[in-house]
LUMLUMZA-95027 format. One line per field, with one value per residue (C-alpha): residue in three letters; residue number from 0; x, y, z. Coordinates in Angstrom, 3 decimals, decimal comma. Layout:
BEGIN
residuo	c(Ala; ...) $
num	c(NUM; ...) $
px	c(X; ...) $
py	c(Y; ...) $
pz	c(Z; ...) $
This chain:
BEGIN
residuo	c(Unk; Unk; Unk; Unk; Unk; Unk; Unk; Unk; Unk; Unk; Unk; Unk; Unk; Unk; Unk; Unk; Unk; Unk; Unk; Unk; Unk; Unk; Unk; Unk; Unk; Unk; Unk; Unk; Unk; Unk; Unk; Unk; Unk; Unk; Unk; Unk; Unk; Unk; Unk; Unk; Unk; Unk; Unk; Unk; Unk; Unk; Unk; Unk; Unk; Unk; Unk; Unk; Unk; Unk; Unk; Unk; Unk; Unk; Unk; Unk; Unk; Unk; Unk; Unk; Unk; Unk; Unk; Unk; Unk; Unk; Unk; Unk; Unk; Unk; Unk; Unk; Unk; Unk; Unk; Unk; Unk; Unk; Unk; Unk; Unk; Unk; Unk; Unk; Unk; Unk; Unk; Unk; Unk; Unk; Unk; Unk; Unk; Unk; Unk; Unk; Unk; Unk; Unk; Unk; Unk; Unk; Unk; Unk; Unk; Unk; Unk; Unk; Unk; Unk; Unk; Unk; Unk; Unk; Unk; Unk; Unk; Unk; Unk; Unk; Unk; Unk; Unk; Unk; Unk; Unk; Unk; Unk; Unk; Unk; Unk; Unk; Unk; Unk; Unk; Unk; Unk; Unk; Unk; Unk; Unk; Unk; Unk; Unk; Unk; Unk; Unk; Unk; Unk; Unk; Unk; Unk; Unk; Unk; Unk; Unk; Unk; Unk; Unk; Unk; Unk; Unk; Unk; Unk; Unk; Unk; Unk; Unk; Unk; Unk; Unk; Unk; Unk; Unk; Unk; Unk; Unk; Unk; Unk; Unk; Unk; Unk; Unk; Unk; Unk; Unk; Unk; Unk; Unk; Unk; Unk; Unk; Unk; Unk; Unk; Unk; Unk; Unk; Unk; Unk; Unk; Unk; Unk; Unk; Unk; Unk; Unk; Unk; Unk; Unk; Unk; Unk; Unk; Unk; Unk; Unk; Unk; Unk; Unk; Unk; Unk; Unk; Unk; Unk; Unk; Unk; Unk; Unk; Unk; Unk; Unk; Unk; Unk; Unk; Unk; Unk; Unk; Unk; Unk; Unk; Unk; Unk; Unk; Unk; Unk; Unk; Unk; Unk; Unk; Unk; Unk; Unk) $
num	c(0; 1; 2; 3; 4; 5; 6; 7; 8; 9; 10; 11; 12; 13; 14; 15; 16; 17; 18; 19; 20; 21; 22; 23; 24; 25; 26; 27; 28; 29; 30; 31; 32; 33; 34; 35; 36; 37; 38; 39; 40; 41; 42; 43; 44; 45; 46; 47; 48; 49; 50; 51; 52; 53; 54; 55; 56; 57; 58; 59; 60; 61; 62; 63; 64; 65; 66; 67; 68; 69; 70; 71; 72; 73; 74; 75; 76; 77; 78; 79; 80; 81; 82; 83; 84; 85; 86; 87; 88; 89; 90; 91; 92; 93; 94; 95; 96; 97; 98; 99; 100; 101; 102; 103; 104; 105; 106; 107; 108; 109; 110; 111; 112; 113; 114; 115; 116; 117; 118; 119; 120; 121; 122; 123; 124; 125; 126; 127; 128; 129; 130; 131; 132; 133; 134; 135; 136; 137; 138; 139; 140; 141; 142; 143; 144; 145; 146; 147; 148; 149; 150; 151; 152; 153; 154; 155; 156; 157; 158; 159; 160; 161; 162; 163; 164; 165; 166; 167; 168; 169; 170; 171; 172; 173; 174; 175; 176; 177; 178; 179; 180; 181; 182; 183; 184; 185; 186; 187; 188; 189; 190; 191; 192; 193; 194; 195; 196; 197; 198; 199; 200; 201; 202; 203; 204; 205; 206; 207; 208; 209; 210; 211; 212; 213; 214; 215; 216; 217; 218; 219; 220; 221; 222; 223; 224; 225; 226; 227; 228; 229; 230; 231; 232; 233; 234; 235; 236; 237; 238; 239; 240; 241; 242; 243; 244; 245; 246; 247; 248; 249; 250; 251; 252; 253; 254; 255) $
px	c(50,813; 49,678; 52,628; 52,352; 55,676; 56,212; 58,266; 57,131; 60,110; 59,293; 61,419; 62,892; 61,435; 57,870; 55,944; 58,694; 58,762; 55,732; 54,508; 57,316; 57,045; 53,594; 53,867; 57,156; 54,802; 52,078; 54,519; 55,256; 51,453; 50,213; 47,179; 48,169; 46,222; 47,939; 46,053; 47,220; 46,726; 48,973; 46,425; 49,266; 47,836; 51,310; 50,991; 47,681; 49,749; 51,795; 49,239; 46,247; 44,682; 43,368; 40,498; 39,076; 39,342; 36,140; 35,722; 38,726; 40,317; 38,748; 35,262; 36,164; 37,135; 34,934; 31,809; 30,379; 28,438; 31,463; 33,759; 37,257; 35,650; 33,966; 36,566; 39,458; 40,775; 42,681; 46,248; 47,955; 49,736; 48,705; 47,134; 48,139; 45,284; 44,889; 42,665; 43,540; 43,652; 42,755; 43,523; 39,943; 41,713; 43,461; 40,156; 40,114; 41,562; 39,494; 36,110; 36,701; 37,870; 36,258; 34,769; 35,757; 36,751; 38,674; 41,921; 39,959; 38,364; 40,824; 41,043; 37,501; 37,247; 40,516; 38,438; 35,530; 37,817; 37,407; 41,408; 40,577; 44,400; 47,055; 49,746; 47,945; 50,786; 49,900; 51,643; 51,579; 51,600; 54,681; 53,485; 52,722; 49,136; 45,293; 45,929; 49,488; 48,095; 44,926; 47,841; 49,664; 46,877; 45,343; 48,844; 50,344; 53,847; 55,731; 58,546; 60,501; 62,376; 65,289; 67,020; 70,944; 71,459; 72,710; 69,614; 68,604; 67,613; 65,968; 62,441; 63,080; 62,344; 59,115; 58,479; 59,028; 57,233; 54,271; 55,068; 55,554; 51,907; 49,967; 51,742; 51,132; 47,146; 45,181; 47,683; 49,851; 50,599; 52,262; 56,151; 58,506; 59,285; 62,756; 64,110; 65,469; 67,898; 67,183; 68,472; 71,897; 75,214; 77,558; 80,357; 79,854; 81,364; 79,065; 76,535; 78,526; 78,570; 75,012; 74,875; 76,607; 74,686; 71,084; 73,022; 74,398; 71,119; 68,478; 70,710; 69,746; 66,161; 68,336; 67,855; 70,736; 69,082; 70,034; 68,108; 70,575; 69,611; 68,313; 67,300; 65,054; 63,092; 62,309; 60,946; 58,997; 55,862; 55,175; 54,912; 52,329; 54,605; 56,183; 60,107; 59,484; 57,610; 59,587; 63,139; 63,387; 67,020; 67,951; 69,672; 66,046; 64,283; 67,252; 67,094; 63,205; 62,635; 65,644; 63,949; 60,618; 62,878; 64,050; 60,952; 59,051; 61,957; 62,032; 57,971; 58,226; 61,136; 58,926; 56,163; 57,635) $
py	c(22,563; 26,125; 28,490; 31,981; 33,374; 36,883; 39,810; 43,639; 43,843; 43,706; 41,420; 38,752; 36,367; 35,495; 34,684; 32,292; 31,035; 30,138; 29,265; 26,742; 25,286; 24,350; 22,928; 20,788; 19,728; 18,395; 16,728; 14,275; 13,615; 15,379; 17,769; 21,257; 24,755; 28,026; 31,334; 34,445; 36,800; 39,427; 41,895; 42,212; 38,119; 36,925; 33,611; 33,529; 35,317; 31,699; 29,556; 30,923; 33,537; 36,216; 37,440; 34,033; 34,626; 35,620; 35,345; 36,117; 35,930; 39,615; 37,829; 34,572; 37,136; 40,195; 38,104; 35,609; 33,671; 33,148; 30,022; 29,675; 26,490; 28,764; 30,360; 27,689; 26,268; 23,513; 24,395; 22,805; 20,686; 17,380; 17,788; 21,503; 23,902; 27,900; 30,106; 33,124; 36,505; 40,379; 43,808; 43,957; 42,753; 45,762; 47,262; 44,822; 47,199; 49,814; 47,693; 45,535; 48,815; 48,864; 44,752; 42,907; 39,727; 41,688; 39,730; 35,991; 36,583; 33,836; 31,348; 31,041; 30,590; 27,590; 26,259; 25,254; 23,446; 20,543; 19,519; 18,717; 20,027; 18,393; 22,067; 25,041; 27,814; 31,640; 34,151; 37,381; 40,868; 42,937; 45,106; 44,164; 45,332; 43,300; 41,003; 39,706; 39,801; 37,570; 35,117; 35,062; 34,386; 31,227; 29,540; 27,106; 27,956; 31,213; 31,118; 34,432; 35,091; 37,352; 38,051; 37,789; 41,679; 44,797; 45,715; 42,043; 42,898; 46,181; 46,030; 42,894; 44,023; 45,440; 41,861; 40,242; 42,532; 41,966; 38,577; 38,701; 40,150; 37,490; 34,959; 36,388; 36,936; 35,878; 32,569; 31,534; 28,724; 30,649; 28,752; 30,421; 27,413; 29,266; 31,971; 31,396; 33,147; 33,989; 35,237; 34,616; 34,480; 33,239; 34,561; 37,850; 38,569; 41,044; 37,752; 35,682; 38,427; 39,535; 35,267; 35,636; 38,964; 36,766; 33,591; 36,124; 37,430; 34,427; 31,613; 28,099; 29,245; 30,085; 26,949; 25,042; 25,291; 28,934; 29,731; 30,913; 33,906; 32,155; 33,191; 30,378; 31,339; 34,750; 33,213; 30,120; 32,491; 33,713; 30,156; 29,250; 27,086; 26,168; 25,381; 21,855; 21,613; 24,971; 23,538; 20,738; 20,520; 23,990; 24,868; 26,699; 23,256; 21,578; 24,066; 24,382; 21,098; 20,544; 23,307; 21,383; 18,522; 20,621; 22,316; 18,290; 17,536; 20,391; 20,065; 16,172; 16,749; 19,642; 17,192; 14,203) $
pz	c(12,690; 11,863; 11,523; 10,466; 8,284; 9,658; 9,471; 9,590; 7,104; 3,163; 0,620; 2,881; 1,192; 3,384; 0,178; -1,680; 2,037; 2,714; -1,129; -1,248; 2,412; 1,890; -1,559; 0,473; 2,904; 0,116; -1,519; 1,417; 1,188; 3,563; 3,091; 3,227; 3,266; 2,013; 3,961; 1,394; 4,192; 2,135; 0,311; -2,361; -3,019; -4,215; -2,776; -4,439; -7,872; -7,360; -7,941; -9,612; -11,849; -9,852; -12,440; -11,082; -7,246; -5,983; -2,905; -0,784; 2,484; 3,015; 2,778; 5,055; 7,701; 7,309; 6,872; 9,322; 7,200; 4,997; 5,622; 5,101; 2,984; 0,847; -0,579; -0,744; -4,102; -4,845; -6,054; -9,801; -7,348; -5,043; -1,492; -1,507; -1,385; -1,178; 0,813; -2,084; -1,066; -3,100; -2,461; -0,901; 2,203; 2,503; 3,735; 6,557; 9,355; 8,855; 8,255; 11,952; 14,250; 17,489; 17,018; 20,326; 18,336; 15,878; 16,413; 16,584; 13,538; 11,650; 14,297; 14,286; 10,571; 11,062; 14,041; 11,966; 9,262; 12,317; 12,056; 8,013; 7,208; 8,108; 8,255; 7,551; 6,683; 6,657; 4,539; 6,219; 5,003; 5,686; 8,779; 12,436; 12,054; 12,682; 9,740; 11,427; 14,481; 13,206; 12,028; 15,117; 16,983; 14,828; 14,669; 16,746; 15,440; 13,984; 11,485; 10,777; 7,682; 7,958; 4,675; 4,457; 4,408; 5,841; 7,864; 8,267; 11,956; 11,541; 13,442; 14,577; 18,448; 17,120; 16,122; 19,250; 20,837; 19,521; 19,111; 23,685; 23,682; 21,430; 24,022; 26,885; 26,760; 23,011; 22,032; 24,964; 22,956; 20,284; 19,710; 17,606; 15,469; 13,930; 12,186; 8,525; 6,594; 3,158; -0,239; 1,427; -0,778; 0,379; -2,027; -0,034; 3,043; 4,174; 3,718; 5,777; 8,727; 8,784; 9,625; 12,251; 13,579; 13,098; 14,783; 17,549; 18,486; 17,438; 18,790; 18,677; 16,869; 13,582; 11,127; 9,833; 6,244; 4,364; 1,468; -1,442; -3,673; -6,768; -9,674; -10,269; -6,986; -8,385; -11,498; -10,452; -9,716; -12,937; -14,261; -11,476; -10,012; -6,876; -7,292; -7,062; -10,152; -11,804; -11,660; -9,401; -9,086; -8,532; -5,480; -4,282; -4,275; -2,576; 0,157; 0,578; 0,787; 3,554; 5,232; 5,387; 6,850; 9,472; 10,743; 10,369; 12,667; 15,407; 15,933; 16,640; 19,005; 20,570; 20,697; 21,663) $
C-alpha cells in the first residue's frame, strides 16, 4: 500500500495524519516508509533534527543518481522509517519545467526500493501542484483529510479534478482509499453539520473513525514523537490507531 494524504487545503491535519498513520502501521510490525514531500518538512520536524538532514527528498527527485535509499533514516520508533524533506524542495517546480518525466520522477525512485516497504505513506504539501501530482502518481491509494469546519469543502472539486486526470492517463490505478474528518468537536453543532455536509457529498468513502481536536496532537511534534509514544492514551492515539484499523480493513476487502 502506497497512499498519498492530500488536500490543496492547509491545516486539516495531513501531517498529524500521515505522521501518526505510519507510526500505527509500524507498530503492528510492519515496515513502514514516511515520504516528507511537504517543503515546510513537518513530518520530518516530527521525527528528527533537521540541522542533520542532508540530503532530502529535493535530491532523491531532482537528481538521478540519488536514491530514495540514500537519503532515508530510520525514525526513534520500530520499523518506521523517513524519507525527510527541506525547504530546498520548494525549488522543485521550477528546477523540472519542461522534463517529460516530470510527474514520474517519485515513482521511479519507489520502484527501485524493489517492494522493501511494506506501506509507504506520502505527506503532501498543501497545493495541487508537481510535487502532489508526483504523489498521486506513485501511490496505489489516496486518503483526503477534510477538517471538521466551516469551509471543510472549499477546493475540494479542484481536488478531484486533478485527482480524475492522474486516473485517467499517468496512474489508472489510483483508489481513493477514504476521506477522514479531522480536528472535529463534537460539542459544536456547527461540527456536527459540516459531518453531515462531508458525509452528504463523500458518501460511503467518509471513515467511521473522526479524529477529535486534541491538544495532545498539536504537541506530540515538538517532543519528536508520534502520539503513540507522546501520550498513549489520549483520545488522539485511540482514534489514529482505529483509523489504521479501518483503512487495514477497507484495502483487504478491496483486495480480497
Amino acid at each position: 500500500m502506497i497512499v498519498a494524504i492530500a488536500n490543496q487545503k492547509g491545516g486539516v491535519g495531513k501531517t498529524t495524519t500521515a505522521v501518526n498513520l505510519a507510526a500505527a502501521l509500524a507498530m503492528r510490525g510492519q515496515k513502514t516508509l514516511l515520504i516528507d514531500l511537504d517543503p515546510q518538512a513537518n513530518s520530518s520536524i516530527s521525527f528528527l533534527d533537521l540541522a542533520s538532514v542532508q540530503p532530502s527528498t529535493y535530491d532523491a527527485i531532482a537528481d538521478p543518481a540519488t536514491s530514495l535509499r540514500d537519503i532515508i533514516r530510520p525514525a526513534p520508533l520500530e520499523n518506521l522509517f523517513i524519507a525527510p524533506s527541506r525547504i530546498a524542495l520548494a525549488k522543485l517546480e521550477s528546477r523540472l519545467v519542461g522534463e517529460l518525466d516530470a510527474h514520474f520522477r517519485l515513482k521511479d525512485k519507489v520502484t527501485q526500493l524493489d517492494g522493501e516497504y511494506e506501506h509507504i505513506v506520502i505527506d503532501c504539501p498543501p497545493a495541487l501542484g508537481l510535487l502532489t501530482v508526483n504523489a498521486l502518481v506513485a501511490a496505489t491509494h489516496l486518503l483526503i483529510p477534510i477538517q471538521s469546519s466551516y469551509f471543510a469543502l472549499e477546493g475540494t472539486d479542484d481536488l478531484l479534478e486533478t485527482i480524475g486526470k492522474v486516473q485517467q492517463r499517468p496512474n489508472p490505478g489510483l483508489q481513493i482509499l477514504g476521506v477522514v474528518i479531522t480536528m472535529h468537536d463534537k460539542r459544536t453543532a456547527l461540527a456536527r453539520d459540516i459531518r453531515e455536509q462531508i458525509h452528504k457529498v463523500f458518501g460511503h468513502k467518509v471513515f467511521k473513525t473522526v479524529i477529535s481536536k486534541s491538544v495532545r496532537l498539536e504537541e506530540s511534534p515538538a517532543y519528536k514523537e508520534s502520539i503513540f509514544t507522546f501520550a498513549p492514551e489520549s483520545s488522539g492515539a485511540t482514534d489514529y490507531y482505529s483509523l489504521c484499523e479501518e483503512i487495514i480493513e477497507r484495502v483487504e476487502a478491496w483486495t480480497a
